[in-house]
C-alpha positions as CSV (number, residue, x, y, z in Angstrom):
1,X,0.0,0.0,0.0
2,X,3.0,2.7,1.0
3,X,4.6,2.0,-2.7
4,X,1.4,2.5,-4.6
5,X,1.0,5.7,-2.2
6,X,4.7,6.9,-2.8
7,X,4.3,6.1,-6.8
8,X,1.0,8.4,-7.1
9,X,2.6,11.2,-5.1
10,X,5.8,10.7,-7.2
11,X,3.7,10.9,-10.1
12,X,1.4,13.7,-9.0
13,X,4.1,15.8,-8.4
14,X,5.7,15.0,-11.8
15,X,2.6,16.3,-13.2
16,X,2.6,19.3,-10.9
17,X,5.8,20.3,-12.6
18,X,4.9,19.4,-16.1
19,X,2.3,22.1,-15.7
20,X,4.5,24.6,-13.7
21,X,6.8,23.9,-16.9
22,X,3.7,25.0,-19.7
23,X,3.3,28.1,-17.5
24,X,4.1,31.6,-18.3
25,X,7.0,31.5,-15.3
26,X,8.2,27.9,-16.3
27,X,11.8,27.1,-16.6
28,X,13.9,24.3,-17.9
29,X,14.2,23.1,-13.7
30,X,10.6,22.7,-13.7
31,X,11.2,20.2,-17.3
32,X,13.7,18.4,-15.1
33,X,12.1,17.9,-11.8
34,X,8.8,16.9,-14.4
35,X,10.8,13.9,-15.8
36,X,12.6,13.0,-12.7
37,X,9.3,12.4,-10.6
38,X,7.8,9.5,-12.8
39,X,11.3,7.6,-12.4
40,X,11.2,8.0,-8.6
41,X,8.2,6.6,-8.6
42,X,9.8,3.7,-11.2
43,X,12.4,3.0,-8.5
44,X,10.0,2.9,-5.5
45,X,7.9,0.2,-7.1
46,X,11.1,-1.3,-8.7
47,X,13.1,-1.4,-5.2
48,X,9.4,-3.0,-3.8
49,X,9.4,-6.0,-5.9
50,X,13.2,-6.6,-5.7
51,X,12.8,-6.9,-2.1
52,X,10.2,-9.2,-2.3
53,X,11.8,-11.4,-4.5
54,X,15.1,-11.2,-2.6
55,X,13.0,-12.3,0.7
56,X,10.9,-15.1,-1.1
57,X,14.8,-16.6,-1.9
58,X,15.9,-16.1,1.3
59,X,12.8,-18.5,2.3
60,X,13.2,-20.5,-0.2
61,X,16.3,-21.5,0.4
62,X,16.2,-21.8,3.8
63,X,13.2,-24.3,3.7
64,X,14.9,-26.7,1.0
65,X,18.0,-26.7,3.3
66,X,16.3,-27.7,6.3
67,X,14.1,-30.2,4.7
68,X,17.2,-32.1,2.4
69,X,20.1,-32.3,4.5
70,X,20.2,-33.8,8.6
71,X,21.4,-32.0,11.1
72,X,25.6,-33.3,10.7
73,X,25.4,-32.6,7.0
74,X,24.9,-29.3,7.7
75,X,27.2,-28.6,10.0
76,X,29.7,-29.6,7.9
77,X,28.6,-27.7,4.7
78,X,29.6,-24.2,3.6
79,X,27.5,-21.2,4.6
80,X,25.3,-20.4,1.9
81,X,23.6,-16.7,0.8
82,X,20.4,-17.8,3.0
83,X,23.0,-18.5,5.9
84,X,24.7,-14.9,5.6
85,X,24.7,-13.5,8.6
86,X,22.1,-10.3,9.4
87,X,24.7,-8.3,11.9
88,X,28.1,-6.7,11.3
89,X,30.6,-8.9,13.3
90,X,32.9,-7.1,16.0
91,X,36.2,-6.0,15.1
92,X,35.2,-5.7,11.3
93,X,35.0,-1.6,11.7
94,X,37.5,0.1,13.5
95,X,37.1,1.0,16.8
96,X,35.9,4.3,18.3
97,X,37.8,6.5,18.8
98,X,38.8,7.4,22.7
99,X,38.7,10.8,24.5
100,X,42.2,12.3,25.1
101,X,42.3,12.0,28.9
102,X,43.8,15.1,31.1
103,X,47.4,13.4,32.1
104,X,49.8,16.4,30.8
105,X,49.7,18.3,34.2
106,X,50.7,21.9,31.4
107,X,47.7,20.8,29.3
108,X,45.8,20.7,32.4
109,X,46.9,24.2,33.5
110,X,46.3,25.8,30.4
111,X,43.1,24.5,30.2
112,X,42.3,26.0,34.1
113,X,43.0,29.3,32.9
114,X,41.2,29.4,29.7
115,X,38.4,28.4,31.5
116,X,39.1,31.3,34.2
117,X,39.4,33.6,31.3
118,X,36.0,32.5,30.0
119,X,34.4,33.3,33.2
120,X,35.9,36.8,33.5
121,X,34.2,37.5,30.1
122,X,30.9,36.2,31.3
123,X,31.0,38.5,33.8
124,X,32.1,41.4,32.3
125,X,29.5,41.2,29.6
126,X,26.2,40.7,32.5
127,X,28.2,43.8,34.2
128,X,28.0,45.7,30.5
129,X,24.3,44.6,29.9
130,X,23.2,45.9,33.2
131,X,22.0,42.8,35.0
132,X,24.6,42.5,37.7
133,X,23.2,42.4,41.1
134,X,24.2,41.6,44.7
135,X,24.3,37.9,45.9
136,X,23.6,39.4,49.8
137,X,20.1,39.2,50.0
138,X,18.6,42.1,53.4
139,X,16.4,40.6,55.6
140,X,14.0,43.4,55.4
């Protein structure tokens, strides 16, 4: 139902732009965009029914397996397409990577007055803005 949804929208909007192309303020994009839509809407239902095929294999396959071979013949075979696994094994991408930890005791320094000299600036511009006022609260 979503593909024969997304084709008609793809299609609609194709025609959308064929007319904004026959208009007084068409333009050659408006030609392109017209003749792109109706091959989105190709691919969508192409891309649908290649999925479904590929999935019909899939359980194909792996129904003839189970039914033709017991259970030490198919330990022994090779993995097939059907047998592929569905996850990305570990260590196949490269790790990570890690956050630099605070060891150099000059980076650490440096880093303590940068932050010191950000917070002098902070202040400096709620004193310039006007909306500095006292922390000491009267208890009148």
């Amino acid at each position: 139902m979503l593909v024969i949804v997304a084709a008609l929208a793809c299609l609609a909007l194709g025609w959308w732009q064929w007319e904004r192309y026959e208009s007084a303020s068409g333009t050659g994009q408006n030609l392109g965009y017209a003749l792109q839509w109706p091959l989105f809407a190709g691919f969508a239902v192409f891309a649908y029914f290649r999925f479904v095929r590929l999935e019909s294999e899939s359980e194909a396959d792996a129904n003839t397996a189970e039914k033709a071979e017991p259970a030490a013949a198919k330990a022994r075979r090779r993995p097939t397409k059907a047998d592929a696994p569905r996850e990305i094994p570990a260590g196949l991408l490269p790790e990570r990577p890690k956050a630099a930890r605070d060891d150099d005791p000059v980076l650490a320094e440096y880093n303590k007055y940068l932050s010191e000299l950000h917070a002098k600036d902070i202040d400096q511009h709620i004193r310039d803005a006007g909306l500095a006022h006292d922390t000491q609260r009267s208890a009148g």
